[in-house]
N, C-alpha and C positions, 0 to 999 in steps of 0.2 A: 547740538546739531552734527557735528563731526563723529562724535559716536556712533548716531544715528547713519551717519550715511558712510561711515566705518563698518557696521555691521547689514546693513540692509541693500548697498550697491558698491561698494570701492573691494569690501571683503570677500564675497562672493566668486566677482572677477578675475580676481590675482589670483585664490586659490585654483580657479578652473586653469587659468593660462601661465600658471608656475607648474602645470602638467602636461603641458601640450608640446606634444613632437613641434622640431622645427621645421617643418615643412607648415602647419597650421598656423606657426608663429610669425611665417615669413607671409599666408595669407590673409592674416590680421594687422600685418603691417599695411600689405597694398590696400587694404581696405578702410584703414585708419587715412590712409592720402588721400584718396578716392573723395571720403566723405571729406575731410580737408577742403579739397578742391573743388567739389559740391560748393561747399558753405559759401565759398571765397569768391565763387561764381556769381551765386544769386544774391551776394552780399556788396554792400559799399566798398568795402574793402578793397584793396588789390590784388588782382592773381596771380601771387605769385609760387601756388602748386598748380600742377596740372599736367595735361597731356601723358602720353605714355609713361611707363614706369617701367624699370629693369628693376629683378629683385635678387637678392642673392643673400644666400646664410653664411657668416663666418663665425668657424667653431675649431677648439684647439684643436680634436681628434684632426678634422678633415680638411682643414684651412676654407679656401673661399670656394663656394660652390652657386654657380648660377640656378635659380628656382625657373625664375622667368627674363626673357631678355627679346628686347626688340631688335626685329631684324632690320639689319643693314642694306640697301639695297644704293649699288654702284649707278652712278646717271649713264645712260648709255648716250652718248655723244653721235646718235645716226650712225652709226660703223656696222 
């Protein structure tokens, strides 16, 4: 069975994604959460992924680089 799904789904994937720029890499991660947080939702389970995600690539060339990041916004206190 592990062969099996060594050559027909595990094999396939890694080859595709041991090619993919890091920008691709970094939106197959948010999406790997995504669905994560999906499951955990409509599941028994407890939620503990979910809501917003910041994403960032770190790589030796260019150190840490934000992909996606949520914005901050200051409470305005009436002023």
């Amino acid at each position: 069975m592990d062969d099996y799904l060594d050559t027909n789904y595990r094999g396939p994937i890694f080859n595709i994604v041991s090619s993919l720029p890091r920008t691709n890499l970094s939106e197959i991660a948010e999406a790997l959460i995504n669905i994560t947080s999906l499951r955990r939702h409509v599941s028994t389970d407890s939620e503990t992924v979910g809501g917003p995600t910041d994403v960032a690539i770190i790589a030796k060339a260019d150190g840490f680089t934000w992909v996606k990041r949520k914005k901050y916004f200051e409470k305005n206190n009436g002023a």
